[in-house]
N, C-alpha and C positions, 0 to 999 in steps of 0.2 A: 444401637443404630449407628452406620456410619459417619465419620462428620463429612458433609458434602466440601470440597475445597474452594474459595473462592479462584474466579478465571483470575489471570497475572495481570492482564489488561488495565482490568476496572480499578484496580489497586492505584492506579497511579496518579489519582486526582483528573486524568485527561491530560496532561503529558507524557510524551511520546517522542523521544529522539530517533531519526531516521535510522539511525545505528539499530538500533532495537528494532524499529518498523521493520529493514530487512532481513534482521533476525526472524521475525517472527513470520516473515513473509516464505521465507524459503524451510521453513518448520511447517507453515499451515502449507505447502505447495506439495511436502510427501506426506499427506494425508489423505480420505480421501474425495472431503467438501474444505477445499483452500476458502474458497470466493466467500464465502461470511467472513473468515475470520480477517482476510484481507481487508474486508470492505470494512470492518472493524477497528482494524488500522490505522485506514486512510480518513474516517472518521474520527478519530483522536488526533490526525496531527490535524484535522481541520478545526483549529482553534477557534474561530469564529460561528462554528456549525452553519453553515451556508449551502451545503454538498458539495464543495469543491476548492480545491488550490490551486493555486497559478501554477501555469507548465515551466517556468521559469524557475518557481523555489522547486519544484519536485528534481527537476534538471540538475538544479543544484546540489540538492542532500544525497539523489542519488548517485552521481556519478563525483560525491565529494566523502561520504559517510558509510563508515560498515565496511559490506562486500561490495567493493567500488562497480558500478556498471559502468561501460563504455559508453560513450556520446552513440554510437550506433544504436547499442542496446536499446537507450534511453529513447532513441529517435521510433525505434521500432514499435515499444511499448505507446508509447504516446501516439504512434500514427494509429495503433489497433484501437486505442482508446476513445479517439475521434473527439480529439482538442477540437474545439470552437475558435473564429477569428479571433475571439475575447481572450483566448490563451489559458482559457479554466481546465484543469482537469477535473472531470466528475468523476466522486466518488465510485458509485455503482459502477462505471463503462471502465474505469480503469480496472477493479477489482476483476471483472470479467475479461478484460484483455490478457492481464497480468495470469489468469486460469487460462483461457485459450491460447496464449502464447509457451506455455510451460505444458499443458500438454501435448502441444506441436512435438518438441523436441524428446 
């Protein structure tokens, strides 16, 4: 019988550095269901499990970490995402932005 392999994700205790997160984001984006594994992601760096992170750190790690995004990029993602006053990005609305924006292009 096969051994099934474990996913890479779950391995890591729930840490999760942005570097990796975009790794893995732009690996699950030419597949052909990104948004779980995204939402997956954005789940792991949500240390707290709350559904969501401030628009401030993701601002940060994204356009600091990895495959650098530009302050546009970041602005674009986040408006698709529909940040609240609060400045939360939620998990799910981002993961689905981050899919409807990359199949835009």
């Amino acid at each position: 019988m096969p051994r099934i392999k474990p996913h890479p994700l779950r391995d890591w205790g729930g840490e999760l550095d942005f570097s990796t997160f975009l790794s893995v984001m732009h690996r699950q984006l030419q597949q052909e269901a990104p948004e779980e594994e995204i939402l997956e992601a954005m789940r792991m760096a949500d240390k707290e499990q709350k559904g969501f992170i401030l628009a401030s750190e993701l601002r940060s790690k994204l356009t600091g970490l990895g495959e650098k995004l530009t302050d546009r990029e970041v602005d674009e993602l986040l408006k698709e995402a529909g940040v609240g006053a609060d400045g939360r990005v939620h998990c799910e609305q981002f993961a689905k932005a981050v899919t409807r924006s990359c199949a835009k292009r």
